[in-house]
PDB file of N, CA, C, O and CB in Angstrom:
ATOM      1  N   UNK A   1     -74.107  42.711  -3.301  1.00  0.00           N
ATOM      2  CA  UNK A   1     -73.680  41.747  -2.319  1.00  0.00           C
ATOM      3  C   UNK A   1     -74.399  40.427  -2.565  1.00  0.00           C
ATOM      4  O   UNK A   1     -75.612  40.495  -2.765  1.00  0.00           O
ATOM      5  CB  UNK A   1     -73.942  42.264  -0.895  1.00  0.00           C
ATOM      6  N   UNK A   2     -73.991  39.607  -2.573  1.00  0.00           N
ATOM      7  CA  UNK A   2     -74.197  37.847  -2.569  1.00  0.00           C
ATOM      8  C   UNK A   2     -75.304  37.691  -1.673  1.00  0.00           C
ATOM      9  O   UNK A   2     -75.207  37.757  -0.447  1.00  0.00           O
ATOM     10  CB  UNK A   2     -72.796  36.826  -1.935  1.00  0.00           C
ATOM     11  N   UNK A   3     -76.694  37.416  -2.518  1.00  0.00           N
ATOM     12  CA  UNK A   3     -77.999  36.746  -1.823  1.00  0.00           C
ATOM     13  C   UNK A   3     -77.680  36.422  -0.115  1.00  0.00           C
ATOM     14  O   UNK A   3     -78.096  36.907   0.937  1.00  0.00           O
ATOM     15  CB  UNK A   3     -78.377  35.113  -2.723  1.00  0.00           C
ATOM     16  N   UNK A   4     -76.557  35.159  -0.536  1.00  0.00           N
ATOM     17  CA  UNK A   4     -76.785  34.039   0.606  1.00  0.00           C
ATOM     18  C   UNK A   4     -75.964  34.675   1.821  1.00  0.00           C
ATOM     19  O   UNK A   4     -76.411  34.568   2.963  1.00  0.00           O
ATOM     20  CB  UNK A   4     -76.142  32.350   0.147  1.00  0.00           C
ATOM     21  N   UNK A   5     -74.790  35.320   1.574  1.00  0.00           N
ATOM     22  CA  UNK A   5     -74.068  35.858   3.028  1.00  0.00           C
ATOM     23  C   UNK A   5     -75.101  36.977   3.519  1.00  0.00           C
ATOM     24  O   UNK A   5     -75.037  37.366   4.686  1.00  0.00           O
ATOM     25  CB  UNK A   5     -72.304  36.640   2.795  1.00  0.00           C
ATOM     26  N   UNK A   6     -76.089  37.517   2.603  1.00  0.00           N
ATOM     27  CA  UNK A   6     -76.589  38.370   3.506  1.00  0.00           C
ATOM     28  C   UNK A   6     -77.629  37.569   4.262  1.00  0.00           C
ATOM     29  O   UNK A   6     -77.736  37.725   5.479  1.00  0.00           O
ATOM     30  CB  UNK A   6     -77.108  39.615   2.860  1.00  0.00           C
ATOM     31  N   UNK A   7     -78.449  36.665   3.561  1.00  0.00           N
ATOM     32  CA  UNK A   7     -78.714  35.393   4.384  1.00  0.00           C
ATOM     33  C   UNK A   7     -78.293  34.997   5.599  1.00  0.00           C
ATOM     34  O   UNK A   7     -78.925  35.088   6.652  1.00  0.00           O
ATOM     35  CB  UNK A   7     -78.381  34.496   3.823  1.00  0.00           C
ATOM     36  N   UNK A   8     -76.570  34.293   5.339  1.00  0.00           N
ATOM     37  CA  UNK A   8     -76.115  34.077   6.620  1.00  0.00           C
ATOM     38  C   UNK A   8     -76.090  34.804   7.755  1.00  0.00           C
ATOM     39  O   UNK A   8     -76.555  34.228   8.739  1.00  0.00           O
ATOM     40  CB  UNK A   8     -75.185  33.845   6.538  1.00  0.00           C
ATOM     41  N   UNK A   9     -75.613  36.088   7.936  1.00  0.00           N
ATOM     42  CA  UNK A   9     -75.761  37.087   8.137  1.00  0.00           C
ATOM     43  C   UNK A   9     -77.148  37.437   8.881  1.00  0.00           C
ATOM     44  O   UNK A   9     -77.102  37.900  10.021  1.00  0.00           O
ATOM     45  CB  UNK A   9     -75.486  37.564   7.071  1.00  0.00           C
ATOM     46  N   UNK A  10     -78.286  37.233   8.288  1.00  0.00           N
ATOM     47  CA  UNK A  10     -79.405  37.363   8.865  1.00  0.00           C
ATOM     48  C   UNK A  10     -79.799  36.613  10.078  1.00  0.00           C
ATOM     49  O   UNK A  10     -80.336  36.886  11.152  1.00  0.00           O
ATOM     50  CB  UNK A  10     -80.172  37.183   8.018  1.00  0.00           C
ATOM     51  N   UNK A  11     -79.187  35.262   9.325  1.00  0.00           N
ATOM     52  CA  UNK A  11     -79.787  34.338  10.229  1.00  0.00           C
ATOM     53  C   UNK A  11     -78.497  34.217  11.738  1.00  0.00           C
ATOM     54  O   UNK A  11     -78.732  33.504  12.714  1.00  0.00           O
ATOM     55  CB  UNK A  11     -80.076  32.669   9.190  1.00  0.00           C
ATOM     56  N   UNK A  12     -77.815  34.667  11.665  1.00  0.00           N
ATOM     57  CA  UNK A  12     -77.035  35.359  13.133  1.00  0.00           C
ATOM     58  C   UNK A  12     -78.009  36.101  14.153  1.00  0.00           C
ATOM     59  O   UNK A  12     -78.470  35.761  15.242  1.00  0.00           O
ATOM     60  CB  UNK A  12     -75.840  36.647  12.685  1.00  0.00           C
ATOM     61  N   UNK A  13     -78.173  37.537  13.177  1.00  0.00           N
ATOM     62  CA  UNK A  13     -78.818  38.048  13.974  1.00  0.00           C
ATOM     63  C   UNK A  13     -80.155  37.743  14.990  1.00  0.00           C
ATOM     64  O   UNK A  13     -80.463  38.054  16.141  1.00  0.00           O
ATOM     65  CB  UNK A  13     -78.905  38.743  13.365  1.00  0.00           C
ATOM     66  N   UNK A  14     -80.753  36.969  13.912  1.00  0.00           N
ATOM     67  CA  UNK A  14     -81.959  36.379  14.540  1.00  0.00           C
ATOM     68  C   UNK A  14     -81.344  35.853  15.712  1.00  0.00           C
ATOM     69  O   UNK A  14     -81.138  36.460  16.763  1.00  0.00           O
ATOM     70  CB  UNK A  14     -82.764  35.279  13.682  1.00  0.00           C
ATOM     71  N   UNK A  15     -81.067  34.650  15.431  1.00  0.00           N
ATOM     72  CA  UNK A  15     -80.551  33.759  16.502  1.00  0.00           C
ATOM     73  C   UNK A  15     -80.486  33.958  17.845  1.00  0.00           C
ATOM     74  O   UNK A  15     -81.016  33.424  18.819  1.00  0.00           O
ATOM     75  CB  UNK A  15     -79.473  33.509  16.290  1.00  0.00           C
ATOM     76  N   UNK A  16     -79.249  35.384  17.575  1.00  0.00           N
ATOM     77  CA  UNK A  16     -78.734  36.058  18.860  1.00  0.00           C
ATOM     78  C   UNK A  16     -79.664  37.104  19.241  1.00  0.00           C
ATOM     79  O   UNK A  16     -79.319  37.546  20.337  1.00  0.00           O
ATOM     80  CB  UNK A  16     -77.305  36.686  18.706  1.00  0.00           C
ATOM     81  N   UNK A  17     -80.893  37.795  18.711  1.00  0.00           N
ATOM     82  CA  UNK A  17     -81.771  38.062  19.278  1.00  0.00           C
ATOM     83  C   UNK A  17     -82.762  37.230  20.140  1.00  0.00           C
ATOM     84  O   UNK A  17     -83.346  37.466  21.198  1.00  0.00           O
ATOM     85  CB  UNK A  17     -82.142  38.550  18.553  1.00  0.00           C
ATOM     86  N   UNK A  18     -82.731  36.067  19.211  1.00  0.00           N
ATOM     87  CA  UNK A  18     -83.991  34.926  20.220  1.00  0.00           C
ATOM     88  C   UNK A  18     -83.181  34.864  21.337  1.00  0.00           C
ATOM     89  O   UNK A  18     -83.793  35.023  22.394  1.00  0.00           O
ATOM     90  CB  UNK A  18     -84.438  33.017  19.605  1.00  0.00           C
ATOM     91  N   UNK A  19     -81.510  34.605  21.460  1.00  0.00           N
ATOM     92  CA  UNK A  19     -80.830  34.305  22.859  1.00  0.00           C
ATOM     93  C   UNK A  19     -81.399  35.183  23.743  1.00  0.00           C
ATOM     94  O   UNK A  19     -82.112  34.968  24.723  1.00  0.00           O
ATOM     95  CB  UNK A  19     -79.264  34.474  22.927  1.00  0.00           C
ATOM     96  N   UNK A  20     -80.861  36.516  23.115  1.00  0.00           N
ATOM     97  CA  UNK A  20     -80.789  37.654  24.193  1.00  0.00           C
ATOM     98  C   UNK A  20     -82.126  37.628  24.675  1.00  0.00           C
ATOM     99  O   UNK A  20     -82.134  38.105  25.810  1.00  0.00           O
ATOM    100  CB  UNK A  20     -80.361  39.175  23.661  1.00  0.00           C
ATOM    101  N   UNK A  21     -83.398  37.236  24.260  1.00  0.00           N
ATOM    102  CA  UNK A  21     -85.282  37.638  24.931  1.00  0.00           C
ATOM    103  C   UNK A  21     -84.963  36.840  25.866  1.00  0.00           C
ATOM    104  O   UNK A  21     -85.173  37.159  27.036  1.00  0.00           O
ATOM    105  CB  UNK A  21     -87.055  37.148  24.005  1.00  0.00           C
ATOM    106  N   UNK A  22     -84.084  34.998  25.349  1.00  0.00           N
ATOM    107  CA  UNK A  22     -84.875  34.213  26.499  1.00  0.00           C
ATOM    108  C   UNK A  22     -83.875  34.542  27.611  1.00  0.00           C
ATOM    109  O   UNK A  22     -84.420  34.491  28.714  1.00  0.00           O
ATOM    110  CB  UNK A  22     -85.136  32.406  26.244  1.00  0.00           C
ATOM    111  N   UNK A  23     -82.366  34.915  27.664  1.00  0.00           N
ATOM    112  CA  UNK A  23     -81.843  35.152  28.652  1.00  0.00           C
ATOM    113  C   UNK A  23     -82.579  36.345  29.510  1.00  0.00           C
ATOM    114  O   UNK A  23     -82.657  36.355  30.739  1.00  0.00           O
ATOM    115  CB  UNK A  23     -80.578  35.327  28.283  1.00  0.00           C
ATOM    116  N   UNK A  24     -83.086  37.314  28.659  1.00  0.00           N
ATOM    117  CA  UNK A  24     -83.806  38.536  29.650  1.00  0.00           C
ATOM    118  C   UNK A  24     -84.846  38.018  30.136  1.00  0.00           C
ATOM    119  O   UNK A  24     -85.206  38.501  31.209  1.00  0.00           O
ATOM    120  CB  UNK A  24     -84.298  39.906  28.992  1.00  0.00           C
ATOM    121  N   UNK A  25     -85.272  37.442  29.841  1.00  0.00           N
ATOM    122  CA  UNK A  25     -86.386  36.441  30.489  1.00  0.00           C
ATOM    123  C   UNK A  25     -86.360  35.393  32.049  1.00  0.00           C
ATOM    124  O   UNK A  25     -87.044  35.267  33.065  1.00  0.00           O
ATOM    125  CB  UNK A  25     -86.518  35.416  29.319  1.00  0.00           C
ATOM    126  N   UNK A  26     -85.388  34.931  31.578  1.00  0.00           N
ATOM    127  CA  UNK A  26     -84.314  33.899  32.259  1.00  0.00           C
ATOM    128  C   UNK A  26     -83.175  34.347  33.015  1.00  0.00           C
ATOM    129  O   UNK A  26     -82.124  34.149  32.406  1.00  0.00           O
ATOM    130  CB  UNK A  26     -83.687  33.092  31.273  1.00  0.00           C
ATOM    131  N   UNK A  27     -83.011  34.999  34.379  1.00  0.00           N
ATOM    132  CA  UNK A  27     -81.548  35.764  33.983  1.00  0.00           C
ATOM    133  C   UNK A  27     -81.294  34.563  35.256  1.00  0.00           C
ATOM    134  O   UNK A  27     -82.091  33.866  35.885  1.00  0.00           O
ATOM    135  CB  UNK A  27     -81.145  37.991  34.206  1.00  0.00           C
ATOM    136  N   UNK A  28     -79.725  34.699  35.296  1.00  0.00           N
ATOM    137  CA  UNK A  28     -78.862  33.705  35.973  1.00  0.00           C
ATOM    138  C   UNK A  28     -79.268  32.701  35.939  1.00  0.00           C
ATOM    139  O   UNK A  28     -79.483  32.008  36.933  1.00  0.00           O
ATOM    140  CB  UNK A  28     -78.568  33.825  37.116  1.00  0.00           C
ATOM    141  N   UNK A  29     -79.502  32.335  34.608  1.00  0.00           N
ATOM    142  CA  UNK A  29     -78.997  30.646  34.524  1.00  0.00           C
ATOM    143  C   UNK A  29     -80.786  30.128  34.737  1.00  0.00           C
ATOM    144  O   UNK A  29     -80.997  28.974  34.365  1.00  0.00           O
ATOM    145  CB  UNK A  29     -77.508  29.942  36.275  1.00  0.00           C
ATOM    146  N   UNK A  30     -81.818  30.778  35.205  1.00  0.00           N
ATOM    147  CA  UNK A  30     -83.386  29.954  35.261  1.00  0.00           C
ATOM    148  C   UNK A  30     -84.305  29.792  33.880  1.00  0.00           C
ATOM    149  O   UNK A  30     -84.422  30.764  33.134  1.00  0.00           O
ATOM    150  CB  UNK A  30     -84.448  30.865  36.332  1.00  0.00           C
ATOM    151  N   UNK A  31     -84.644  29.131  33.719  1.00  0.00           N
ATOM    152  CA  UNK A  31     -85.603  28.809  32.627  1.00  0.00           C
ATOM    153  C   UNK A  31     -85.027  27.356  32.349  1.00  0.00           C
ATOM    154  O   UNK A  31     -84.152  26.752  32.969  1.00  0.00           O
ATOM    155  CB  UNK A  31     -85.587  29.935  31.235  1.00  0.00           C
ATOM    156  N   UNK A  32     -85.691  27.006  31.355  1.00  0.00           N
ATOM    157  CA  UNK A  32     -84.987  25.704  30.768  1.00  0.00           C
ATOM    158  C   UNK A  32     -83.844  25.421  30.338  1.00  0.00           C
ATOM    159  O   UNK A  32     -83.491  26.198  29.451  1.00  0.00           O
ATOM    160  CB  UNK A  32     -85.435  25.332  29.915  1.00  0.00           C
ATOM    161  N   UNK A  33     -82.897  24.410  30.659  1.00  0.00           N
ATOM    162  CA  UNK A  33     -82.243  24.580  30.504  1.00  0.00           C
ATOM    163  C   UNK A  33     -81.646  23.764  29.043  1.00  0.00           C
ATOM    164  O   UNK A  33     -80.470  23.921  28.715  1.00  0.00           O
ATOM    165  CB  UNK A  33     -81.976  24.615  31.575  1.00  0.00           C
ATOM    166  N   UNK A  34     -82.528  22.942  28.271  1.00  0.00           N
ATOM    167  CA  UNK A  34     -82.534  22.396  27.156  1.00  0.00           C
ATOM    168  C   UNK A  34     -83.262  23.502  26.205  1.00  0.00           C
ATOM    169  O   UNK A  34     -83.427  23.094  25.055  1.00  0.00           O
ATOM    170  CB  UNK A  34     -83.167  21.018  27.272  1.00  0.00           C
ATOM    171  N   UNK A  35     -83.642  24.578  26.415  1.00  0.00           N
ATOM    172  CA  UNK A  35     -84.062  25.645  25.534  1.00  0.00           C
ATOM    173  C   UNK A  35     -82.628  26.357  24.978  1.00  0.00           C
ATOM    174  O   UNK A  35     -82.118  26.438  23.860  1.00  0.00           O
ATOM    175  CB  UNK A  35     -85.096  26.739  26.400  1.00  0.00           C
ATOM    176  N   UNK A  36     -82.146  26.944  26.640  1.00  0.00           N
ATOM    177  CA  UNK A  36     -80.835  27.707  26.540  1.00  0.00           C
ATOM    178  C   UNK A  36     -79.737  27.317  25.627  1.00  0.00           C
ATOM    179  O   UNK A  36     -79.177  28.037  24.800  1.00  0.00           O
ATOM    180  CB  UNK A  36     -80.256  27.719  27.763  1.00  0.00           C
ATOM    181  N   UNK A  37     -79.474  25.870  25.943  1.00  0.00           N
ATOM    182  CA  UNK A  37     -78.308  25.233  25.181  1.00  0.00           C
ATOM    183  C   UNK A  37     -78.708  25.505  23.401  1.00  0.00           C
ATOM    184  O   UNK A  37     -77.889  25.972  22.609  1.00  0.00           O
ATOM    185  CB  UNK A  37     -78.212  23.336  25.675  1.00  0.00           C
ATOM    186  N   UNK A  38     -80.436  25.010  22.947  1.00  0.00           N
ATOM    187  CA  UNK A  38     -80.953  25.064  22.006  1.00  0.00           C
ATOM    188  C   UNK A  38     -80.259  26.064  21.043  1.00  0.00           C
ATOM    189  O   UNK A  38     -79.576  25.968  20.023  1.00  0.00           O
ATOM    190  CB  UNK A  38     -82.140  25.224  22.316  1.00  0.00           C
ATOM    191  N   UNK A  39     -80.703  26.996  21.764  1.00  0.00           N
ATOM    192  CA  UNK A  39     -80.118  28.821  21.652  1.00  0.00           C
ATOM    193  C   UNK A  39     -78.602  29.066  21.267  1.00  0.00           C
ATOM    194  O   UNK A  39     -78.209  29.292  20.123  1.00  0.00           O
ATOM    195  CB  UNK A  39     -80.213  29.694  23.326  1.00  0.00           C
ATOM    196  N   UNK A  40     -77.867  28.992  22.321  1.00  0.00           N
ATOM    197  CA  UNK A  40     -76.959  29.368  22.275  1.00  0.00           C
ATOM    198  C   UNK A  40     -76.027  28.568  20.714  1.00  0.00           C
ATOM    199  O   UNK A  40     -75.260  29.139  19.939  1.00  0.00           O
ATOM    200  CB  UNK A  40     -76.583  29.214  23.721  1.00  0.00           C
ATOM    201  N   UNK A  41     -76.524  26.969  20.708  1.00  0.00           N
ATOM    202  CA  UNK A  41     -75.656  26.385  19.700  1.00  0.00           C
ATOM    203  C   UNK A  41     -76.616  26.800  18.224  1.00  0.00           C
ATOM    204  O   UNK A  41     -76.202  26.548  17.093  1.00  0.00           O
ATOM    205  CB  UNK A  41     -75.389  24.518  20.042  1.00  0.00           C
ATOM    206  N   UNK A  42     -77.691  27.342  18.453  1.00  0.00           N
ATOM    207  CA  UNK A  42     -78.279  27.793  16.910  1.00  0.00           C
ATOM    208  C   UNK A  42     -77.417  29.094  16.821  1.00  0.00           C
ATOM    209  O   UNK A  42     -77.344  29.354  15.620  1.00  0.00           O
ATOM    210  CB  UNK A  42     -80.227  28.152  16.754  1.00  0.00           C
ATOM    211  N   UNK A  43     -76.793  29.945  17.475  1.00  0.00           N
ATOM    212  CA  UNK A  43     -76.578  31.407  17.489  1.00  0.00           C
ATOM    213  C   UNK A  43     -74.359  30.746  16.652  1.00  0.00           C
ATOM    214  O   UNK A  43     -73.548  31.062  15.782  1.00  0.00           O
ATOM    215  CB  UNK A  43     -76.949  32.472  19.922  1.00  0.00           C
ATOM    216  N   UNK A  44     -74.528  29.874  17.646  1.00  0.00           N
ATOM    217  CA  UNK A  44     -72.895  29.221  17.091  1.00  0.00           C
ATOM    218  C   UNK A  44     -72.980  28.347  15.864  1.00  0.00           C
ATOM    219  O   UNK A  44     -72.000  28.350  15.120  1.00  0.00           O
ATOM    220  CB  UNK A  44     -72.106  28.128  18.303  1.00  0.00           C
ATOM    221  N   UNK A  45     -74.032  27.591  15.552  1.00  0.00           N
ATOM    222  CA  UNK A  45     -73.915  26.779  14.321  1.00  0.00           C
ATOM    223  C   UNK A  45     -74.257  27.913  13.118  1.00  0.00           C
ATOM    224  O   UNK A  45     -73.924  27.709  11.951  1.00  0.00           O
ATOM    225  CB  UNK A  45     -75.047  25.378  14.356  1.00  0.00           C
ATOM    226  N   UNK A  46     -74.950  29.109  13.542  1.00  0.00           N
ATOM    227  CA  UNK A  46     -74.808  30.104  12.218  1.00  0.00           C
ATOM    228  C   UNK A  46     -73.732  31.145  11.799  1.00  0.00           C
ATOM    229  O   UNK A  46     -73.586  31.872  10.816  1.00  0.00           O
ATOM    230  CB  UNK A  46     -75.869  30.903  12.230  1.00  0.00           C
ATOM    231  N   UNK A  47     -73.190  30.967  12.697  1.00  0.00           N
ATOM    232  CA  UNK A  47     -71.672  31.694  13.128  1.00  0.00           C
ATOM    233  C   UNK A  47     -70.931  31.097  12.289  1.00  0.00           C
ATOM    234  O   UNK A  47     -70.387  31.757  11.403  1.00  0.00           O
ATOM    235  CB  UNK A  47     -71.006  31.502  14.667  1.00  0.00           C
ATOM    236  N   UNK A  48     -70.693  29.321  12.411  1.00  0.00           N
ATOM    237  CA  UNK A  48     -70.270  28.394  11.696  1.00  0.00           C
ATOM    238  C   UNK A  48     -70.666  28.045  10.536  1.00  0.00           C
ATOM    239  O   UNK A  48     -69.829  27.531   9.794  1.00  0.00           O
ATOM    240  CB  UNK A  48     -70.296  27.604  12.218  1.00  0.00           C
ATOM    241  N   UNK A  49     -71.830  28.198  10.131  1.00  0.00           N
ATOM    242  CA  UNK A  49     -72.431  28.417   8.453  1.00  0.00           C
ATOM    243  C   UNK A  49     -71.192  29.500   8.159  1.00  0.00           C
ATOM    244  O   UNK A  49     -70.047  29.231   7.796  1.00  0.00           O
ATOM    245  CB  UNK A  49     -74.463  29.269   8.196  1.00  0.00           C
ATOM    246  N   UNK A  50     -71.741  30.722   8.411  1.00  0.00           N
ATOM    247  CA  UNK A  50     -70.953  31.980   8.091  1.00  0.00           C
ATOM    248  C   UNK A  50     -69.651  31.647   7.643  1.00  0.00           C
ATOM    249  O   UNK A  50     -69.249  31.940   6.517  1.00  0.00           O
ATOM    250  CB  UNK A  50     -70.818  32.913   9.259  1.00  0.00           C
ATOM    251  N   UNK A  51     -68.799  30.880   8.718  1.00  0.00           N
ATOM    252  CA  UNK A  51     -67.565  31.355   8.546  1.00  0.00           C
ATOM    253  C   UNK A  51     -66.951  30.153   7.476  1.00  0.00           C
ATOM    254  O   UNK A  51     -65.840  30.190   6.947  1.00  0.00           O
ATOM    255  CB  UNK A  51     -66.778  31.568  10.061  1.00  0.00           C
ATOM    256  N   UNK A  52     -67.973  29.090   7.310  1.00  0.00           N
ATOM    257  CA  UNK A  52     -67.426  28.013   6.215  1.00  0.00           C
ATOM    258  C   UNK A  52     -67.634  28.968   4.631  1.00  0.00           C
ATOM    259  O   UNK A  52     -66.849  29.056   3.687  1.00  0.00           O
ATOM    260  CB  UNK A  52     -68.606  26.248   6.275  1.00  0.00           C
ATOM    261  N   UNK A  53     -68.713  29.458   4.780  1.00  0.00           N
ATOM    262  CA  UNK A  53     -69.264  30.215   3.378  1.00  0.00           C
ATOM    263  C   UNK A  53     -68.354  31.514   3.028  1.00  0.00           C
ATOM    264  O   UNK A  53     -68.460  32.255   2.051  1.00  0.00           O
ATOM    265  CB  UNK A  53     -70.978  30.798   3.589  1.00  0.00           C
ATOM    266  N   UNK A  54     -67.686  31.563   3.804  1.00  0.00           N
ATOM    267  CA  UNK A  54     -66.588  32.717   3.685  1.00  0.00           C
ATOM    268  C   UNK A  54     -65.108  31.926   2.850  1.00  0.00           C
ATOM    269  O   UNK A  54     -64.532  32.187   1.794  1.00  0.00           O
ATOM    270  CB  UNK A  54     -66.149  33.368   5.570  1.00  0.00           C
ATOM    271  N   UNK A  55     -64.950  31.192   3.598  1.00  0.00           N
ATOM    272  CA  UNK A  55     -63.542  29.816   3.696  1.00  0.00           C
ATOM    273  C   UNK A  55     -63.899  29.786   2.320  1.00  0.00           C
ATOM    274  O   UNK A  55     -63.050  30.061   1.472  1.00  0.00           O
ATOM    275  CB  UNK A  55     -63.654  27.942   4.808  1.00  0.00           C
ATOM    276  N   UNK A  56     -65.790  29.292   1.809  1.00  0.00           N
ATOM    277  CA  UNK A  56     -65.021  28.352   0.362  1.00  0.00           C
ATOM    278  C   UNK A  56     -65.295  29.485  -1.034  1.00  0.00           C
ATOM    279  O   UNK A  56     -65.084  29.322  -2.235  1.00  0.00           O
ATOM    280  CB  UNK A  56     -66.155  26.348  -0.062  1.00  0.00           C
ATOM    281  N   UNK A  57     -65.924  30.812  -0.163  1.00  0.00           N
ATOM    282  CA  UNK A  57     -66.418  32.062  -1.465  1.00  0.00           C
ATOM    283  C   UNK A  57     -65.484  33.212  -1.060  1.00  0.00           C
ATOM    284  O   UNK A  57     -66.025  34.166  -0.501  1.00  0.00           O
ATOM    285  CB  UNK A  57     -68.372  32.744  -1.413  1.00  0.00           C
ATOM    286  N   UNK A  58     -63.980  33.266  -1.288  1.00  0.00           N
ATOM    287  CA  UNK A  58     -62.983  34.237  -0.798  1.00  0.00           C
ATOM    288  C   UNK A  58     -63.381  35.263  -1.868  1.00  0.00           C
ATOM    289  O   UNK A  58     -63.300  36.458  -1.583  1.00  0.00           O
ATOM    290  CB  UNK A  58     -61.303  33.726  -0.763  1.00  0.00           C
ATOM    291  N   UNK A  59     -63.680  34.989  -2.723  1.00  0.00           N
ATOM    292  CA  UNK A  59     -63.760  36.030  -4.172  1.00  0.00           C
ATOM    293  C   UNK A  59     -64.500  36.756  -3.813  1.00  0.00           C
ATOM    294  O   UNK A  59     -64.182  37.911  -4.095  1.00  0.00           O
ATOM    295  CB  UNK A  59     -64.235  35.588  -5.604  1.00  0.00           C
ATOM    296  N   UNK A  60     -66.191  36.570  -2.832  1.00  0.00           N
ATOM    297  CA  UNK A  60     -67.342  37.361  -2.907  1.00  0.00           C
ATOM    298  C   UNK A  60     -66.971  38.275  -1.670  1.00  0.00           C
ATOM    299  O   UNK A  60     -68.006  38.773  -1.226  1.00  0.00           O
ATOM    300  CB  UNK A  60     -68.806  36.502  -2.834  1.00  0.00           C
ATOM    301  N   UNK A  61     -66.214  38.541  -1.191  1.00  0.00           N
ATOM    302  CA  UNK A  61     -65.727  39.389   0.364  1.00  0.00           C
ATOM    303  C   UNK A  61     -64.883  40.892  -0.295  1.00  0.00           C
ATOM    304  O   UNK A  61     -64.410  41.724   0.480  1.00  0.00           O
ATOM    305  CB  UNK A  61     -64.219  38.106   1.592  1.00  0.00           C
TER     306      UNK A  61
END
């Protein structure tokens, strides 16, 4: 399997693990709320890595 999608890939998971601590942390909406947003768009901009690196490497899938 291709170094970098398992890369991408990784770096999802992370992401959406850091979400999920600070929301359990945070539940309904308390904590910061410039952390949360932080979060949530690192968990979507690696989503969006992912799915461009897919778009331009169809061969490696």
């Amino acid at each position: 399997m291709d170094p970098q999608l398992i890369e991408l890939e990784n770096a999802i998971e992370e992401a959406e693990i850091a979400k999920r601590a600070f929301v359990k942390e945070n539940p309904n909406g308390a904590g910061d709320k410039n952390e949360r947003m932080r979060l949530y768009t690192n968990v979507e901009m690696s989503r969006k890595a992912l799915r461009e690196y897919k778009k331009l490497n169809p061969h490696l899938l």
